[in-house]
VOGU-3710 file (C-alpha; in Angstrom, 3 decimals, decimal comma):
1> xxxxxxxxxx> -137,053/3,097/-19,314  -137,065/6,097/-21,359  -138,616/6,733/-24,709  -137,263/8,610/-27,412  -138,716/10,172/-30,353  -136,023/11,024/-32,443  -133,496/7,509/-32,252  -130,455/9,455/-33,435  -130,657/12,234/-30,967  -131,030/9,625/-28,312
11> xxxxxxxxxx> -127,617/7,374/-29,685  -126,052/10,390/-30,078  -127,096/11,548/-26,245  -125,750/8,187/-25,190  -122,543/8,047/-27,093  -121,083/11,276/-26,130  -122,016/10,729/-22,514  -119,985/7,317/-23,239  -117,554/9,422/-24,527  -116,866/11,289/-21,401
21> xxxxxxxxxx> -116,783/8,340/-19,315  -114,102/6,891/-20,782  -111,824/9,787/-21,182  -112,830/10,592/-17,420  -111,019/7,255/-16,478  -108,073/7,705/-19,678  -107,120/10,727/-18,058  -106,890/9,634/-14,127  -105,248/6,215/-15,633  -102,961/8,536/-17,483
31> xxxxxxxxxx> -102,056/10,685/-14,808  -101,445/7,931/-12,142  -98,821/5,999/-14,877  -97,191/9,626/-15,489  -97,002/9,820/-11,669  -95,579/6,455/-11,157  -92,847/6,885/-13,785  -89,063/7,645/-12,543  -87,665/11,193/-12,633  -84,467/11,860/-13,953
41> xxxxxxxxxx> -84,016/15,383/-12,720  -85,358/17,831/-10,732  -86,944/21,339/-11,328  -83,638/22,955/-12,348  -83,191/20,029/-14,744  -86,103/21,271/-16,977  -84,503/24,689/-17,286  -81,119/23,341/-18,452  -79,516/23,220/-14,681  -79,045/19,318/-14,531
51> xxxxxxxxxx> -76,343/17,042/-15,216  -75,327/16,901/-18,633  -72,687/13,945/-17,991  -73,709/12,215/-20,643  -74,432/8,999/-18,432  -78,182/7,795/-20,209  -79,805/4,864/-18,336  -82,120/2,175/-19,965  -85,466/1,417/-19,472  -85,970/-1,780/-18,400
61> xxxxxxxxxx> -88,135/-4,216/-16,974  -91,144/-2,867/-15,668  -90,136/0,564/-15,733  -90,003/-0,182/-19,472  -93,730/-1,305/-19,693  -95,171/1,468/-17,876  -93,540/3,629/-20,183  -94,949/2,001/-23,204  -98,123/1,748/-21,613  -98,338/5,623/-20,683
71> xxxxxxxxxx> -97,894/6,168/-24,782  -100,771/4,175/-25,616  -102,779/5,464/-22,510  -102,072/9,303/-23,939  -102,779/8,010/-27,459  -106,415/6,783/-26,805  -106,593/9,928/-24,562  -106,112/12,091/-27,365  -108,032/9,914/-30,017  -110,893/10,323/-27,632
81> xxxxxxx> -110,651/13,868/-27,383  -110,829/14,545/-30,944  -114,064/11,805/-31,004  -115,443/14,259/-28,881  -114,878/17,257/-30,325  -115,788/16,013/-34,066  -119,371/14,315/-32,967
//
């Protein structure tokens, strides 16, 4: 058990070290659901070399809940970034 002098240093200490843990696991939980998600081109898509047939597919299902999820996921991410950086 450690004693500290100054309280406020100390719950500061702990909170930003909190901090970092939990963007730690935001970001691997972020990059797995990223990872998981379907690909609709390849690398000459992203320059403007894929199909432009107009044919759009729907997200459904589960497909469409990872998708939501990976929103939130990069949300808190970024909300937790900016924690960090203001305290």
């Amino acid at each position: 058990m450690s004693y500290c002098a100054n309280l406020s240093i100390c719950y500061t200490s702990s909170y930003k070290e909190m901090l970092s843990y939990i963007q730690i696991i935001l970001a691997i939980v972020l990059g797995a659901l990223i990872l998981i998600q379907h690909s609709e081109g390849s690398l000459g898509a992203a320059f403007g070399g894929g199909e432009m047939g107009g044919a759009s597919r729907t997200r459904r299902g589960p497909e469409l809940w990872i998708f939501r999820i990976t929103i939130v996921i990069a949300c808190l991410f970024v909300a937790s970034t900016l924690l960090n950086l203001l305290y």
